[in-house]
N, C-alpha and C positions, 0 to 999 in steps of 0.2 A: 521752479524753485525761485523765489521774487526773494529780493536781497531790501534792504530796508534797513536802513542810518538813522541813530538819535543820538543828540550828543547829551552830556550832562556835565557839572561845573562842580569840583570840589574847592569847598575853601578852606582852608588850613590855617588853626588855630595860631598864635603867639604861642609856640612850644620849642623846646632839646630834642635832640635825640630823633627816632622812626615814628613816625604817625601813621595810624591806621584806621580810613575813613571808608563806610558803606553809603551807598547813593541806590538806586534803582531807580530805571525811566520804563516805562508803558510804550508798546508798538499798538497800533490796531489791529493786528491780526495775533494769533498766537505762535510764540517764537517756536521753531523746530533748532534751530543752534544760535549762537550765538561767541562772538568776542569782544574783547574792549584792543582799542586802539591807543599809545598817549598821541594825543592831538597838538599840545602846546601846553608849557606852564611858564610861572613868572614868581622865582621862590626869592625869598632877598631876610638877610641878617636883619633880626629888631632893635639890634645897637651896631655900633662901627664898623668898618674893614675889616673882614675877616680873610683867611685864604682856606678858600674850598678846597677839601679832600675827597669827601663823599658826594656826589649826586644821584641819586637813584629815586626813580621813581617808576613806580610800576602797575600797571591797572591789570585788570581781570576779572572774568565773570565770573563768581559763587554761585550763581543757581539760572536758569529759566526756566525749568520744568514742565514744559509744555505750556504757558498759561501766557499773558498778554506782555507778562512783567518778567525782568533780567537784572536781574540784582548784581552792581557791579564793588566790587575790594580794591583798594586803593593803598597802598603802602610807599612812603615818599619820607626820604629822611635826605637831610642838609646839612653837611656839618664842616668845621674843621677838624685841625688834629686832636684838639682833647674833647671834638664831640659834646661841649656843654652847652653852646650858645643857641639861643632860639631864634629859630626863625617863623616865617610865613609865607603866604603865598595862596595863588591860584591854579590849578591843575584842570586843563580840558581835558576829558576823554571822549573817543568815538565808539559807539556803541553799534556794530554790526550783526545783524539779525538774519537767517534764513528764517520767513515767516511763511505761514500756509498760504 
């Protein structure tokens, strides 16, 4: 059972509120399972000091279905208390593979 790591890089828009971002990375071999790991992110307000409430951010695989490719979901949302202000950022995930 040979185990096999890709990483891949979401970037996230100037937005409010939850964002919800699809990526997929290709292994050479065909996955048999798979997960996403978060690796590192780097989220920051698009105007002044704000005081964080929420941090969440969350990866996971929606599909690999036996085939090369592992389609990863990404749900990350930054906010304060009334939640209106946008932000941005960088989100790493690690992508962990049991391949053939």
């Amino acid at each position: 059972m040979p185990i096999d790591f890709r990483g891949v890089s979401f970037r996230l828009d100037t937005a409010s509120g939850l964002q919800r971002l699809n990526s997929s990375v290709r292994f050479d071999s065909p996955v048999l399972n798979a997960a996403a790991a978060l690796q590192a992110f780097h989220l920051d307000y698009a105007s002044s000091d704000h005081h964080i409430n929420v941090v969440r951010v969350a990866p996971s695989v929606t599909s690999f279905g036996g085939g090369n490719t592992v389609t990863v979901h990404l749900e990350c949302n930054y906010a304060d208390k009334n939640v209106d202000d946008a932000y941005s950022g960088i989100v790493d995930v690690l992508v962990i593979a049991e391949v053939e």
